[in-house]
C-alpha positions as CSV (number, residue, x, y, z in Angstrom):
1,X,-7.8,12.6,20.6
2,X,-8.0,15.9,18.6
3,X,-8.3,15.5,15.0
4,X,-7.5,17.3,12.0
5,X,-8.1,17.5,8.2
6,X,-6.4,16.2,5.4
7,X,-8.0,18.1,2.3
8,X,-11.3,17.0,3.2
9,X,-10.7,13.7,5.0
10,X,-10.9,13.5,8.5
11,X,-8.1,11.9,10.8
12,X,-6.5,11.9,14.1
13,X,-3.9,14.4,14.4
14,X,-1.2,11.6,15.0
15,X,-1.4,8.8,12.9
16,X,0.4,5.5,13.1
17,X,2.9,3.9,10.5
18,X,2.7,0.5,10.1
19,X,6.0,-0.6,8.1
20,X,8.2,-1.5,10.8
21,X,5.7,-3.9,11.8
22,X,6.4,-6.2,9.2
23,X,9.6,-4.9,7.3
24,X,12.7,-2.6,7.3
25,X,13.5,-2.2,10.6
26,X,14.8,-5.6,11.2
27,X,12.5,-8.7,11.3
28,X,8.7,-8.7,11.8
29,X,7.2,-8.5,15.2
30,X,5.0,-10.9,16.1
31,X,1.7,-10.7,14.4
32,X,-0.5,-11.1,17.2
33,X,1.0,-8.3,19.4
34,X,0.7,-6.5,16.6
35,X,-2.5,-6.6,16.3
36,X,-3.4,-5.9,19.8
37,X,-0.8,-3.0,19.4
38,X,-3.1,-1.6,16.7
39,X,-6.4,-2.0,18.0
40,X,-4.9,-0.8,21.4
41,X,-3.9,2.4,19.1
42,X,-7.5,2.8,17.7
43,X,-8.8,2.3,21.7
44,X,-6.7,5.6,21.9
45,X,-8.3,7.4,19.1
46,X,-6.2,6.8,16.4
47,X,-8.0,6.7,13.6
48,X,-5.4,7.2,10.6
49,X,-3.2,3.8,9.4
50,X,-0.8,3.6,7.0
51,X,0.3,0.5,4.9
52,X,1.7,-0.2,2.1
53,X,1.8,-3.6,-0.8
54,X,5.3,-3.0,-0.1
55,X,5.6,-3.4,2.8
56,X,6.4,-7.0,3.2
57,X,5.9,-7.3,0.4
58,X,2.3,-7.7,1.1
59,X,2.2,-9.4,4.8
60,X,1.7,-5.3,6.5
61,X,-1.6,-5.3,4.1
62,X,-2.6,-9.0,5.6
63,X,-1.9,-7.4,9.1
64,X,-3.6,-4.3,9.3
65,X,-6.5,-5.7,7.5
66,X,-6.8,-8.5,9.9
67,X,-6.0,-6.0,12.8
68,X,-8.5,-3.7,11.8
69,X,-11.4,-6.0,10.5
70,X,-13.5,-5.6,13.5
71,X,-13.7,-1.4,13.4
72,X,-13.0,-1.0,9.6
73,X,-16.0,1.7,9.5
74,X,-14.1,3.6,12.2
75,X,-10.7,3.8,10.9
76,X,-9.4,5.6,8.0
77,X,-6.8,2.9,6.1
78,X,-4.2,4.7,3.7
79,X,-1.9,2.0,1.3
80,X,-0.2,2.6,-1.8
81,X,0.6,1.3,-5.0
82,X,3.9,2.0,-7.7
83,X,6.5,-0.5,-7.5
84,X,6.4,-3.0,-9.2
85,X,5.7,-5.9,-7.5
86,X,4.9,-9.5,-9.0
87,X,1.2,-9.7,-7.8
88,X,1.0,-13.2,-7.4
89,X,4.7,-14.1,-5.5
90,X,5.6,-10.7,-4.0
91,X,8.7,-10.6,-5.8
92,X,10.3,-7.3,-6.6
93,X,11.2,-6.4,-10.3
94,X,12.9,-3.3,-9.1
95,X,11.8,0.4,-10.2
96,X,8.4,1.5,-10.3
97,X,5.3,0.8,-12.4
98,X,2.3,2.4,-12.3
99,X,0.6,1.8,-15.3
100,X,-2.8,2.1,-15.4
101,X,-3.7,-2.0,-15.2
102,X,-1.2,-2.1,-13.5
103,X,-2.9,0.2,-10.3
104,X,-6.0,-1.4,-10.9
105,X,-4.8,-4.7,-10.3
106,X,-2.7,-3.2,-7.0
107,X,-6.0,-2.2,-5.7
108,X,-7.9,-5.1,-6.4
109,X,-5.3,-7.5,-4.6
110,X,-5.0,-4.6,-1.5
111,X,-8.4,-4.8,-1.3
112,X,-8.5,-8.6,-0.3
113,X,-5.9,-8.2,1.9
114,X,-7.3,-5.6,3.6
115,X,-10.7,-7.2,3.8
116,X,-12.1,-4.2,2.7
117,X,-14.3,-2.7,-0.2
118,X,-12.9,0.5,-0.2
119,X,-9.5,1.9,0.3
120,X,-9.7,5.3,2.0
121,X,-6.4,7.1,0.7
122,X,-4.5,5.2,-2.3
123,X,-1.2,7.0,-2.7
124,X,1.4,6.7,-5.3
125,X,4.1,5.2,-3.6
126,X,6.7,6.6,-5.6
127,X,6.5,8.9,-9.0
128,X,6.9,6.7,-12.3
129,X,8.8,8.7,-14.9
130,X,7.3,6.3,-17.6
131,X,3.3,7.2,-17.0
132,X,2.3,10.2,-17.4
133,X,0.8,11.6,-13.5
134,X,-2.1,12.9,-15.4
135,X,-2.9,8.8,-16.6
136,X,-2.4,7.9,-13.0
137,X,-4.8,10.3,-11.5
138,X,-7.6,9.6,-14.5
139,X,-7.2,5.7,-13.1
140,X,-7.4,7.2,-9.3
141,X,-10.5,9.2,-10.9
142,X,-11.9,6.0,-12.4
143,X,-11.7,4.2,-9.2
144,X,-13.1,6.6,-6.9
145,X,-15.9,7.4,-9.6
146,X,-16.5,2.8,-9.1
147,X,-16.4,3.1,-5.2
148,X,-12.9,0.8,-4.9
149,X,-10.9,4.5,-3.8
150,X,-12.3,7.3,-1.6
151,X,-9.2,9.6,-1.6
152,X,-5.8,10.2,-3.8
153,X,-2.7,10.6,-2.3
154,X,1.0,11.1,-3.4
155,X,4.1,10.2,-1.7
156,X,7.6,12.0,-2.4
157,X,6.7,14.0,-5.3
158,X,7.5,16.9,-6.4
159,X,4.9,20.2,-6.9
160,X,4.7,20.2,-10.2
161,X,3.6,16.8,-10.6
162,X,1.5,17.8,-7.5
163,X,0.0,20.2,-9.6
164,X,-0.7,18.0,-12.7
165,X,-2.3,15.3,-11.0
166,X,-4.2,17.3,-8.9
167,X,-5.9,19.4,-11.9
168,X,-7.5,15.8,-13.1
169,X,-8.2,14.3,-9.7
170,X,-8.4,16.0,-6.4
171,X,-5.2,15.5,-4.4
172,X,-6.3,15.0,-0.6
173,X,-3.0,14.5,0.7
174,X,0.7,14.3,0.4
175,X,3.8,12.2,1.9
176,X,7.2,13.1,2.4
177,X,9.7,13.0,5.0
178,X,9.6,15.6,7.7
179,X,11.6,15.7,11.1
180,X,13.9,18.1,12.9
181,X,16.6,16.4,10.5
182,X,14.4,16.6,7.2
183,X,13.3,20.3,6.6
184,X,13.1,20.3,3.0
185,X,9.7,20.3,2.3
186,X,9.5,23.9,3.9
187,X,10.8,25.8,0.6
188,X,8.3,24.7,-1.8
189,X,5.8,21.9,-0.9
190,X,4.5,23.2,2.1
191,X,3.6,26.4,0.5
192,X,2.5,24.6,-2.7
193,X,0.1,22.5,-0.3
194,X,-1.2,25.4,1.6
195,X,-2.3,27.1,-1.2
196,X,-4.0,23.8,-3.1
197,X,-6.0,22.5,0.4
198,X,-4.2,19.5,0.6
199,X,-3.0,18.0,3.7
200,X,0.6,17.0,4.7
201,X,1.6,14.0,5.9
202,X,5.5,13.6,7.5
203,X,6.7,10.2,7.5
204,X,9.7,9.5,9.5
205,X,9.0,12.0,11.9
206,X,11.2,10.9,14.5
207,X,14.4,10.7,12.0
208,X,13.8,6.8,11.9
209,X,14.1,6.6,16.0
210,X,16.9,9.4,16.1
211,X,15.2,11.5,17.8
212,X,13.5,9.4,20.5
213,X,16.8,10.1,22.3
214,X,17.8,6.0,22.2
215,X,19.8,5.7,19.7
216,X,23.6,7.0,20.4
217,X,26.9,5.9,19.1
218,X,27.4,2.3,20.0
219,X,23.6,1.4,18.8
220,X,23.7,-2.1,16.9
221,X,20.7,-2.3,14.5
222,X,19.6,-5.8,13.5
223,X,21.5,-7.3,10.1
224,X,18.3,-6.7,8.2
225,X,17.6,-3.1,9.6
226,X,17.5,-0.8,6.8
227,X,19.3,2.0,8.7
228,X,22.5,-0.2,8.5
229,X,22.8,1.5,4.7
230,X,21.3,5.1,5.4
231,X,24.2,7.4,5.5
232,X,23.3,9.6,8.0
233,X,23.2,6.6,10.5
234,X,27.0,5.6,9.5
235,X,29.1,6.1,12.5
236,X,30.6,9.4,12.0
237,X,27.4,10.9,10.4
238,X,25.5,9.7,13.5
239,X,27.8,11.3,16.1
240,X,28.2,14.5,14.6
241,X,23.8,14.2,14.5
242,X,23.7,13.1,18.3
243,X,24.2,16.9,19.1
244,X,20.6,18.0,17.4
245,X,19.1,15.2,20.2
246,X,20.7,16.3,22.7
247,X,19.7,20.0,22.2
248,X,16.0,18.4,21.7
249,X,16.4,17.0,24.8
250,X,17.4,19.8,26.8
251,X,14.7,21.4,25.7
252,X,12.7,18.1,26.5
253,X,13.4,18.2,29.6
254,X,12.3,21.7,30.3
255,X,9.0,21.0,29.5
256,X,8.9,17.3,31.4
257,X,8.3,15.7,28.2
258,X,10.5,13.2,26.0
259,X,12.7,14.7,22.7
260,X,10.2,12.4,20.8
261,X,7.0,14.2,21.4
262,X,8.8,17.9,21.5
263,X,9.9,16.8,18.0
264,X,6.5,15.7,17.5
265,X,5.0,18.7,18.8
266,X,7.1,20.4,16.6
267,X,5.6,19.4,13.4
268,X,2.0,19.9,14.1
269,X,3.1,23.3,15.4
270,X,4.0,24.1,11.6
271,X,0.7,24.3,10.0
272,X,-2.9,22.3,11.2
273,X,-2.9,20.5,8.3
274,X,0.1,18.1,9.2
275,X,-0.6,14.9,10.7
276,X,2.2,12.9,11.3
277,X,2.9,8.8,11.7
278,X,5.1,7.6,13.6
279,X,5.6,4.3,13.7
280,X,5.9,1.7,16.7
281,X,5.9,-1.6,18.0
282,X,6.1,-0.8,21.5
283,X,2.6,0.2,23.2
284,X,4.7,2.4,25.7
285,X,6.2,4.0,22.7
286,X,2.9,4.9,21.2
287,X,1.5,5.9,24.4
288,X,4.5,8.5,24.6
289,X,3.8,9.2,21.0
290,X,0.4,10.2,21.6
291,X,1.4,12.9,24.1
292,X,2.6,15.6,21.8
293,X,-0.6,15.7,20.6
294,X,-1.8,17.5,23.8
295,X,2.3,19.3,24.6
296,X,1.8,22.8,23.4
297,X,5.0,24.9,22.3
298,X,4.6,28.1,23.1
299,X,6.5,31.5,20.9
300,X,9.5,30.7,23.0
301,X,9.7,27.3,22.7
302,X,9.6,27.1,18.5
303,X,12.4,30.1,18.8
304,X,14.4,28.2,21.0
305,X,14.1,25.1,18.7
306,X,14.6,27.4,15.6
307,X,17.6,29.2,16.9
308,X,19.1,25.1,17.1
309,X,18.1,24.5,14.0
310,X,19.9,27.9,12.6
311,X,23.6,26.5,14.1
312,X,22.8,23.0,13.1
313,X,23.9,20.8,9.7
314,X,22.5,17.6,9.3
315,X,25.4,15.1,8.3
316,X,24.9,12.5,6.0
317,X,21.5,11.8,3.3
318,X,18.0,10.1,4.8
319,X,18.3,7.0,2.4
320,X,20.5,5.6,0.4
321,X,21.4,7.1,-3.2
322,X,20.1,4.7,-5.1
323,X,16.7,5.1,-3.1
324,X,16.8,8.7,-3.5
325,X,17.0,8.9,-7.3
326,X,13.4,6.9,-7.0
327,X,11.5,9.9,-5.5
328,X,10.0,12.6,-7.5
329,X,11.9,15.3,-5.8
């Protein structure tokens, strides 16, 4: 597996989301494939996995700390902290919190889950517009300076907040969405990133299964699959997308790979500093995940995908309004 660097942090050039494991994407697998699915991963030479308190609430935490127990010191665990979550029942309260106790009671309870003393990358799940980022990074700062935090991360926000946070404490990385559908982090975060040394770190990057070419017009999702209220999954919105696939594929096809690793591919083409998660939990689909790490696109393969891109609108938003107005962007 090759690796790559996030700031300063070390990690395998694919990493592997673990959300759909226990939520959003219908119901939970079944914990104990799961955890030979993620030790299977490591076995490959995955060494980046990301969690979340959310996610669950709190049973992905229980899973991937169970899962990944036995090679802790080999693995690098990212999980996150912002909404606010009753820390006791799991309950949601709606909107985010990330008030200073408040983070350093997230970390304490993520810890235990994780049956770990440290946490490798703590991001900010989401931007709180009632805490100031600079008060959120001096708790980050406080928490690394105690041993509890190794690295600081950010998810969806925007670069001036970027900016803020990372003038108190060292930003090693940031999340966003990034896919052939999702582009917008090329006008100002990428360059923003570039020039602060901080890595990039796509979520979604396989347009929540879009783009592994098996998804088409008559897909059912289960009831509790989240996709059911994304709009650009609605049945018009998802047609009129089909035709970026099957250009992806074409192109695919050409190179004997799958639309999922050229798309793939395609994102750690943009800068070495991008290390994506996809998540899975099929071992065949990690397997075919792991291949784009080693499927190079050569100058006329990016042209061909940009010239696509050029004559291509994406129809319909990545999540729902009321979702959207939570990020930082």
């Amino acid at each position: 597996m090759k690796t790559r660097k996030l700031g300063n942090l070390e990690v395998s050039a694919l990493g592997l989301g673990c959300m759909g494991m226990s939520s959003a994407y219908g119901r939970p697998a079944d914990k104990g494939e799961m955890i030979k699915l993620l030790r299977f991963a490591h076995d490959q030479g995955v060494t980046l996995f990301d969690t979340a308190e959310a996610y669950g609430p709190f049973a992905n935490e229980d899973l991937v700390g169970e899962a990944l127990a036995p090679i802790r010191d080999e693995v690098v665990i990212a999980t996150k902290f912002g909404f606010d979550i009753d820390l006791e029942t799991g309950a949601r309260r709606g909107g985010t919190n990330s008030r200073p106790e408040h983070i350093r009671a997230v970390a304490e309870a993520s810890l235990k889950r994780l049956k770990t003393d440290r946490i490798d990358l703590f991001y900010q799940h989401r931007v709180d517009p009632a805490v100031p980022i600079e008060d959120v990074a001096g708790t980050i700062k406080q928490l690394v300076a105690e041993g509890k935090v190794k690295h600081f991360g950010m998810s969806e926000a925007g670069v001036a907040t970027i900016r803020k946070a990372h003038a108190v404490q060292p930003v090693t990385a940031v999340q966003s969405e990034y896919s052939l559908f999702t582009r917008d982090p090329e006008t100002e975060l990428l360059p923003a990133l570039e020039e602060l040394g901080i890595g990039f770190v796509p979520f979604t990057p396989l347009g929540a299964g879009l783009l592994t070419g098996k998804i088409d017009a008559s897909t059912k999702f289960d009831a509790a699959d989240f996709r059911n209220l994304v709009p650009r999954f609605n049945a018009e919105a998802r047609k009129a997308n089909l035709a970026l696939v099957a250009a992806v594929t074409l192109i695919a096809d050409g190179k004997r790979s799958t639309p999922a690793q050229v798309a793939l591919a395609w994102l750690l083409a943009q800068k070495p500093w991008i290390v994506p998660i996809p998540g899975t939990t099929k071992q065949h689909r990690l397997e075919e995940n792991l291949g784009s790490v080693d499927l190079e696109l050569n100058a006329t393969d990016m042209a061909e995908i940009s010239a696509v891109l050029a004559n291509f609108n994406v129809v319909g938003e990545r999540l729902p309004e009321a979702v959207l107005k939570m990020t930082g962007l």
